[in-house]
C-alpha positions in Angstrom: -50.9 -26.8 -49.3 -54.0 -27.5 -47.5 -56.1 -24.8 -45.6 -55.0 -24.1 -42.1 -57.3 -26.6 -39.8 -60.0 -23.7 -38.1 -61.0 -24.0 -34.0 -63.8 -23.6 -32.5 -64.6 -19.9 -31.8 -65.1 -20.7 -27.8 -60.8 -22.1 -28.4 -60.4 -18.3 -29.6 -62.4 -16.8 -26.7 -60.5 -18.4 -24.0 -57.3 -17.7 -25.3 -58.1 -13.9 -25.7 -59.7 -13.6 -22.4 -56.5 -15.7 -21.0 -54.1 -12.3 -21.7 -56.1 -10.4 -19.0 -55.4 -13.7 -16.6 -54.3 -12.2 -12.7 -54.2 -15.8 -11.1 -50.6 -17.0 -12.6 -49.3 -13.9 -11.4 -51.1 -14.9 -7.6 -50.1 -18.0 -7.4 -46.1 -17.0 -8.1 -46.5 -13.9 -6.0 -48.0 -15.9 -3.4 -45.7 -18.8 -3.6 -42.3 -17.0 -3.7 -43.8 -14.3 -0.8 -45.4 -16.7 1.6 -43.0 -20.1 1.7 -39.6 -18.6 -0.2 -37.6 -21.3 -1.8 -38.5 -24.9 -1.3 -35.7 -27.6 -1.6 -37.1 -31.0 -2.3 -37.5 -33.3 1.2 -37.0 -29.8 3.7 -40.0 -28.4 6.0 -39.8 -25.2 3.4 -40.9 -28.0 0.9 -43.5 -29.3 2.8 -45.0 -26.2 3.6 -45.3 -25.3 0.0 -47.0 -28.7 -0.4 -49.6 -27.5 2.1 -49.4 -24.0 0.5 -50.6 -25.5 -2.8 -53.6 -28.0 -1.5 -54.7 -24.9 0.0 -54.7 -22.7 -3.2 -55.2 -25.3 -5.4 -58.4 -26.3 -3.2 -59.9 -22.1 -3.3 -59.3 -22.2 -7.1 -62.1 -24.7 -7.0 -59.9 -27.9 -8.5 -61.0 -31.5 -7.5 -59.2 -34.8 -5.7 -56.7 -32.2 -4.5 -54.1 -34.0 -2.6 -50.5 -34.8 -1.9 -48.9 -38.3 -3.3 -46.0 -38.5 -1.0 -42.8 -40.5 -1.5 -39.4 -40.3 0.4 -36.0 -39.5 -0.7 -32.9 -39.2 0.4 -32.1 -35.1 0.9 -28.8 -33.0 0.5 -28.6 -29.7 3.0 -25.9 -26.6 2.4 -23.6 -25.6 4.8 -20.6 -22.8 5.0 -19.2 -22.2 1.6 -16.5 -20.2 0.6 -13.1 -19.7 -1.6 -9.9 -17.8 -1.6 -7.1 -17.4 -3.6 -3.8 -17.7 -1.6 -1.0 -17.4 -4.2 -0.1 -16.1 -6.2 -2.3 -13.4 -5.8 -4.4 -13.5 -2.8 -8.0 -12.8 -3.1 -11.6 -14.2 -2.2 -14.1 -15.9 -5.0 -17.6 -15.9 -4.9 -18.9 -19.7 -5.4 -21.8 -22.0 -4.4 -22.0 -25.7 -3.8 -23.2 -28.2 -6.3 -25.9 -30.3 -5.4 -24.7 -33.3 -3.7 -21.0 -32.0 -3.5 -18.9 -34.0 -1.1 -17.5 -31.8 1.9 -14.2 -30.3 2.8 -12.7 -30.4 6.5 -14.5 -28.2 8.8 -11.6 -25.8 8.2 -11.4 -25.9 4.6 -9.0 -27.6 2.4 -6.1 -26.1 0.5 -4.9 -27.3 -2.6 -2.7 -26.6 -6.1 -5.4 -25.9 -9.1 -5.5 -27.4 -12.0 -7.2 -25.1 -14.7 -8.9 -26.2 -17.8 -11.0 -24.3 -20.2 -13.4 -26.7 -21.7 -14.3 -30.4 -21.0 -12.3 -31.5 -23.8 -9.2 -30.0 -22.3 -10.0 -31.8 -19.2 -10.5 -34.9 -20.1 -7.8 -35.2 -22.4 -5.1 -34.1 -19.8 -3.1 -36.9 -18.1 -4.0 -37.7 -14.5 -0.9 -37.0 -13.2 -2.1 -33.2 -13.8 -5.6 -34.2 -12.1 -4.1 -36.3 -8.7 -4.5 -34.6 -5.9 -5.2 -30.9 -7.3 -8.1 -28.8 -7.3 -9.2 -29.2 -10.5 -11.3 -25.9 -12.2 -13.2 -26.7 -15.6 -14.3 -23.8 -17.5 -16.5 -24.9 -20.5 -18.2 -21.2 -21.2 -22.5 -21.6 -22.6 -23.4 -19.9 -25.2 -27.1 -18.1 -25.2 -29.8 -19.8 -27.2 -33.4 -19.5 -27.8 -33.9 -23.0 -27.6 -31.3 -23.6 -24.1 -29.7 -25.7 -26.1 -26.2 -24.8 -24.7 -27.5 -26.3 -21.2 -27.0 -29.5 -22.5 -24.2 -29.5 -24.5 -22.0 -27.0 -21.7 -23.7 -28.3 -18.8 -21.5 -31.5 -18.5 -18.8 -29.5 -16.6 -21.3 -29.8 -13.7 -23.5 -32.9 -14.5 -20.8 -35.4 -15.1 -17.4 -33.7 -14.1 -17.2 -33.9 -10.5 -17.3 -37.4 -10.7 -14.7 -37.8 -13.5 -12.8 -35.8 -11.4 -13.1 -37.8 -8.5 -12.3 -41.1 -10.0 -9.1 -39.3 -11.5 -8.1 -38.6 -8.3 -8.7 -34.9 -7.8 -9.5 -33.6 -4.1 -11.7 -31.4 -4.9 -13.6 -29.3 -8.5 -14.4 -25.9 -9.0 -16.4 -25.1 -12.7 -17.4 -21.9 -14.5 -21.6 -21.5 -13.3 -23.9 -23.4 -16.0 -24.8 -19.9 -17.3 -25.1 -16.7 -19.8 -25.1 -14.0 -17.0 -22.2 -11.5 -15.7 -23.3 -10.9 -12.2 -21.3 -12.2 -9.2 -24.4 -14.9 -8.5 -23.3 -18.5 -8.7 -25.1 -21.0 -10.3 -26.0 -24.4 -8.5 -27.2 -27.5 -9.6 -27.2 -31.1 -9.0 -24.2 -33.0 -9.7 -24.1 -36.8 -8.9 -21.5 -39.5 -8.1 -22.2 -43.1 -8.9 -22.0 -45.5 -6.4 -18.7 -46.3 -5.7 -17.3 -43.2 -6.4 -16.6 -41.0 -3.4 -17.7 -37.6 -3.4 -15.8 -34.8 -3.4 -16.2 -31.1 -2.8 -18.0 -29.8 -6.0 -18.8 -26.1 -7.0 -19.7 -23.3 -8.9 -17.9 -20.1 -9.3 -19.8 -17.3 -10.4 -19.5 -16.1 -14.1 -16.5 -13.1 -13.4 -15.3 -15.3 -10.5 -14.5 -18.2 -13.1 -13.1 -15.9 -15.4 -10.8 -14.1 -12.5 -9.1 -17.4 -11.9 -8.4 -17.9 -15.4 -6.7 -14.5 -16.1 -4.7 -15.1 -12.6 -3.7 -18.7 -13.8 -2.9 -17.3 -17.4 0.1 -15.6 -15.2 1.6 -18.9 -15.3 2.4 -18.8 -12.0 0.9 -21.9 -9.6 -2.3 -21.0 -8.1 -3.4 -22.1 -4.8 -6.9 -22.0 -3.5 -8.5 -22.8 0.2 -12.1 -24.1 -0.3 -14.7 -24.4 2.6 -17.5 -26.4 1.9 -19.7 -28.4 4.5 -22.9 -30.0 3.0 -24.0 -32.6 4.3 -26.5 -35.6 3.7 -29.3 -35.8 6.1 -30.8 -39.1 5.7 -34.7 -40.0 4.0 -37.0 -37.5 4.4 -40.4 -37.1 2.7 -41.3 -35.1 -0.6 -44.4 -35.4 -2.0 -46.5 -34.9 -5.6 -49.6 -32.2 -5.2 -52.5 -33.4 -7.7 -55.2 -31.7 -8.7 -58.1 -32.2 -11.1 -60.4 -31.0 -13.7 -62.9 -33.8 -14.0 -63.5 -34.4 -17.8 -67.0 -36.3 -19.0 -65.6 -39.5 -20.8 -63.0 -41.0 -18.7 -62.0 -43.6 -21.2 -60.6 -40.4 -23.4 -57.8 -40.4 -21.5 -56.1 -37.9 -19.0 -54.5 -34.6 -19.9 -51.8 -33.9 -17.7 -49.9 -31.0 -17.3 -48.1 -29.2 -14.4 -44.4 -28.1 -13.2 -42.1 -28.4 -10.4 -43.1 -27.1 -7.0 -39.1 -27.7 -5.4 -36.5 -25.3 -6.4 -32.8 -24.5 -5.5 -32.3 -23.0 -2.0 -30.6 -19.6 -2.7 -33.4 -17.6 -4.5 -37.3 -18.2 -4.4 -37.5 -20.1 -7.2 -39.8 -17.6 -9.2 -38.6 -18.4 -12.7 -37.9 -22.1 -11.5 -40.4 -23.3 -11.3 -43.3 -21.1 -9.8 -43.9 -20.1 -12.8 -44.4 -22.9 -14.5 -46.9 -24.4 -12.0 -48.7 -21.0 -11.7 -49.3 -20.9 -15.8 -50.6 -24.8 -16.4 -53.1 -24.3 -13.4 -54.3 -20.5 -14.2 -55.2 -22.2 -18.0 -56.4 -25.4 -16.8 -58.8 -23.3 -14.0 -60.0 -21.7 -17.2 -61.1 -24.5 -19.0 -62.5 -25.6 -15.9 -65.0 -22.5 -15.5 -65.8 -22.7 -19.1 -67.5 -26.1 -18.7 -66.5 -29.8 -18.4 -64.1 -30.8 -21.1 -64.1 -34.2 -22.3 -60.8 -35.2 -20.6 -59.7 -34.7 -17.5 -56.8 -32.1 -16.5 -55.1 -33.0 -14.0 -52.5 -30.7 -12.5 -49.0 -31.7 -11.0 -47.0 -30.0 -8.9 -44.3 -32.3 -8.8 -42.1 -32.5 -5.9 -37.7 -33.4 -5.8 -37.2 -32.3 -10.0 -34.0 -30.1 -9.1 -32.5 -33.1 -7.1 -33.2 -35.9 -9.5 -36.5 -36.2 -10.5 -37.9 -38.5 -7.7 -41.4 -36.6 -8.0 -41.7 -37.6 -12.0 -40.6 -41.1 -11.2 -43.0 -41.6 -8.3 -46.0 -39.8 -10.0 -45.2 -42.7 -13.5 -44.9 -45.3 -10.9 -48.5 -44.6 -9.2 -49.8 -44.2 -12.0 -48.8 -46.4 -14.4 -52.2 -47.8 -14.7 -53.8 -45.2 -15.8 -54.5 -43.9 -19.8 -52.5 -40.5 -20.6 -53.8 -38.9 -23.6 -51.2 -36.4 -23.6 -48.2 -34.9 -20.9 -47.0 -31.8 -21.4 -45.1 -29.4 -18.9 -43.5 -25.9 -18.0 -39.9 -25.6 -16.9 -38.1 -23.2 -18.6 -38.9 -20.0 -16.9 -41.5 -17.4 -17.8 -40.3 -15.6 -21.1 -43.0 -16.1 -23.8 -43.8 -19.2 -25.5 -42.4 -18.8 -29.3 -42.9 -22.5 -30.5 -44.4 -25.8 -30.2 -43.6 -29.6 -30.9 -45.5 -32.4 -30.8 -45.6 -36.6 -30.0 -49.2 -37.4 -31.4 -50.0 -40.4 -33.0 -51.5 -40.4 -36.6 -54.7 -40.6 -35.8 -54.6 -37.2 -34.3 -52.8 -35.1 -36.6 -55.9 -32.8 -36.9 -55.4 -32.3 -33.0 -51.9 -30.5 -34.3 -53.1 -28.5 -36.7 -55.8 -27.3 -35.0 -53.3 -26.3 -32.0 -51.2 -24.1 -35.0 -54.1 -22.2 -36.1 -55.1 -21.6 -32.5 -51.2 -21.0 -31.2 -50.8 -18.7 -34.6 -51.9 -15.5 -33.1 -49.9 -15.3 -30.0 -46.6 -15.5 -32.4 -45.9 -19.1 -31.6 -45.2 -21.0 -34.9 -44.7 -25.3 -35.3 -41.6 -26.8 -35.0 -40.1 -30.2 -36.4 -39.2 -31.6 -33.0 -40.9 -34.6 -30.8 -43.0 -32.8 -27.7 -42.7 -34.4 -24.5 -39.2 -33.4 -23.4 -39.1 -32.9 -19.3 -37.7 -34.1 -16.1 -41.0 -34.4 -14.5 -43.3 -35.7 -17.4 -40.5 -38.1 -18.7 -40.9 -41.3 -17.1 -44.7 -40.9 -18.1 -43.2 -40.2 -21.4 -41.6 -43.4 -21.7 -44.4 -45.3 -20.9 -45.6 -44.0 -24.5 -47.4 -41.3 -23.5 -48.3 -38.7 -26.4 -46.3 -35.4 -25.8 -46.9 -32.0 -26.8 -44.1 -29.0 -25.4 -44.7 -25.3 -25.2 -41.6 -23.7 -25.8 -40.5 -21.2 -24.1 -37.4 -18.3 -25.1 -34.4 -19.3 -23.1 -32.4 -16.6 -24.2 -32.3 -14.5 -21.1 -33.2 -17.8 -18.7 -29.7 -19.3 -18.0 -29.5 -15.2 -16.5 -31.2 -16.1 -13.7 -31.2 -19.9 -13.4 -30.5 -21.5 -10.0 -29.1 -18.3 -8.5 -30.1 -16.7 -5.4 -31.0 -13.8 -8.8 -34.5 -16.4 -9.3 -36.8 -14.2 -7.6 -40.0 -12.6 -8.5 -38.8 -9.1 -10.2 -37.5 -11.2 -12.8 -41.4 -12.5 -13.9 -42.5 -10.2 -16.7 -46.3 -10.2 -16.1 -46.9 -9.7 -19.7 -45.2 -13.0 -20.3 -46.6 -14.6 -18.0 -49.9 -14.0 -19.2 -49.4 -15.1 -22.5 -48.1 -18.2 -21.4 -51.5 -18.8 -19.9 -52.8 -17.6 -23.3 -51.3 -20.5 -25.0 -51.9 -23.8 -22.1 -55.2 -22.0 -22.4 -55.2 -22.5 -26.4 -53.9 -26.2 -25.9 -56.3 -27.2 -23.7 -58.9 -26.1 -25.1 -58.1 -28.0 -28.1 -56.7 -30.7 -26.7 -59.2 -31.3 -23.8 -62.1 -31.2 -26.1 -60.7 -33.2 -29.4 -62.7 -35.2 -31.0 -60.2 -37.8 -32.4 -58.8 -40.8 -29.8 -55.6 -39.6 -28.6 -54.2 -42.8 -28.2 -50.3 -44.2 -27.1 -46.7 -43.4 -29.0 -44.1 -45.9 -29.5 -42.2 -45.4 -26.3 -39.3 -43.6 -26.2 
């Protein structure tokens, strides 16, 4: 095999000094302490916005500013669950994004219990009409949160199957790997022309209390109260914020996270994190010098409700040339691989990033990079992606529970996150080679 590609010395000296970095840490402390959680198109959100053009601004960014769009916005109301036969009792359970709502008093109902998916949508729909229907489809823990997407259709795509089958209302087992009493929400979504219905989450032991009650075989009865409501278009917005780079027609670098988050924790893990890593590396490329390209940070707005900040932020800026997109969302556990979407022409840009990734234990992987909610319409466009990944085996713990908070931030991780945006822009800021477009995808 060939030698491994070398990097600059100045690539290793930023990365090194990155594991002493204190400003990710800030910037969540600050976030989570000083606004709380943030969902997308609320005043919580817009005070974050103006949180962030305010921090972003002292960290000495450029063109700070807010891109807004509006969107249509979802609120929480009362929620709750009992069991009334056959053995009366009360569940612990939390709204799905975009649920439907019960009467003001609650709606009773016979459920109808399935352990997986399959079992659910195999079943007739005379055992679906007019029940409460409870789908358990247990996830699995994975480095790689591949379990999200292969368990998670109980709540992305269920509720609506269930609705169209006739059911009055759906219960699932939380999207998630933990054992606490903490549900975990999410967005669900009902096509047009598909009413919606009450949709929820029972926390882990909660899901697995009504099974053992309905493995008595006796029929069990549930009251549900559940009053979201929608609240009309409100505004959301995109905070942008820049590292100038010295030859524009190289093409933009742009990285960033999700500034929203679910409404029952502070959204530590999802996403402050994130956002606080990509701009504590891309402030230290900044105070190093100009790089070639330019950073530009994006604190997107609306990603847990559907991605309307990615969508407007590819929209606005369609025009432009995107060397690269690349973002954090998956918590703040360390970074143990990366993947990349380069075109041929900068394969030496790849290498370079595995000798420089090497020494922070984060090793190459045989995937395409570019996989996000936010960056994905940008993506599409056939931008070039490159993905830090991060360990998801403890982050479905946590994950949209009112458990997201900041205890659950190891600082150590954190900074060597920072270690390795720091690594990858620094390489990829600075290359050499024309980072030019991907087939789109």
């Amino acid at each position: 095999p060939p030698p491994p590609a070398t990097v600059a010395p100045e690539v290793e000296r930023l990365r090194d000094a990155a594991l002493n970095d204190t400003v990710a840490w800030d910037i969540v402390e600050g976030l989570t302490t000083e606004v709380g959680q943030r969902l997308a198109g609320t005043e919580a959100e817009a005070r974050a916005r103006a949180w962030s053009v305010a921090r972003l601004t002292a960290l000495g960014f450029k063109n700070v500013r807010i891109e807004p769009y509006r969107m249509p916005v979802w609120e929480r109301g009362a929620e709750s669950a009992e069991i009334l036969a056959p053995f009366p009792q009360k569940l612990t359970l939390a709204a799905l994004g975009n649920s439907g709502a019960t009467p003001a008093g609650g709606l009773t109902g016979e459920v109808a219990v399935f352990p997986s998916m399959a079992a659910f949508q195999s079943a007739p729909d005379d055992a679906i009409r007019g029940k409460i229907v409870y789908i358990g489809n247990a996830m699995p823990r994975t480095q790689d949160g591949s379990g999200y997407g292969a368990y998670g259709t109980a709540r992305f795509t269920g509720p609506a199957l269930a609705a169209r089958r006739g059911a009055v209302a759906i219960v699932i087992r939380s999207i998630g790997t933990d054992h606490h009493r903490f549900p975990h929400t999410g967005t669900t979504n009902f096509p047009e022309g598909v009413k919606p219905i009450p949709a929820a989450a029972l926390s882990v032991p909660d899901a697995e209390q009504l099974e053992r009650i309905a493995s008595r075989g006796q029929p069990v009865r549930m009251k549900l109260v559940l009053t979201p409501r929608m609240v009309g278009t409100r505004e959301s917005g995109n905070v942008i914020a820049e590292v100038p780079g010295s030859d524009p027609s190289a093409g933009i670098v742009l990285v960033g996270g999700h500034l929203d988050s679910w409404d029952l924790g502070t959204g530590a893990i999802d996403d402050a994190s994130g956002i606080a890593i990509t701009a504590a590396a891309a402030k230290r490329i900044m105070d190093a010098g100009q790089p070639r390209r330019t950073i530009r940070v994006v604190w997107f707005g609306a990603e847990e409700v559907g991605g309307m900040g990615g969508e407007a932020y590819a929209k606005a800026h369609a025009g432009e040339r995107h060397a690269t997109a690349s973002e954090s969302d998956f918590g703040a556990d360390r970074v143990w691989r990366f993947e990349v979407n380069l075109p041929a022409t900068a394969r030496p840009v790849a290498d370079r990033l595995q000798t420089a990734l090497a020494p922070l234990g984060i090793t190459r992987g045989s995937g395409l990079g570019g996989d996000g909610t936010d960056i994905g319409p940008t993506i599409k466009l056939g931008t070039a992606g490159i993905d830090l990944n991060q360990s998801g085996w403890d982050y479905f713990d946590t994950h949209h529970t009112p458990d997201d908070v900041l205890d659950r931030v190891d600082p150590a991780a954190l900074r060597q996150n920072v270690a390795a945006w720091t690594a990858m822009l620094a390489v990829v800021a600075n290359a050499p080679e024309a980072i030019g477009p991907v087939s789109p995808r």
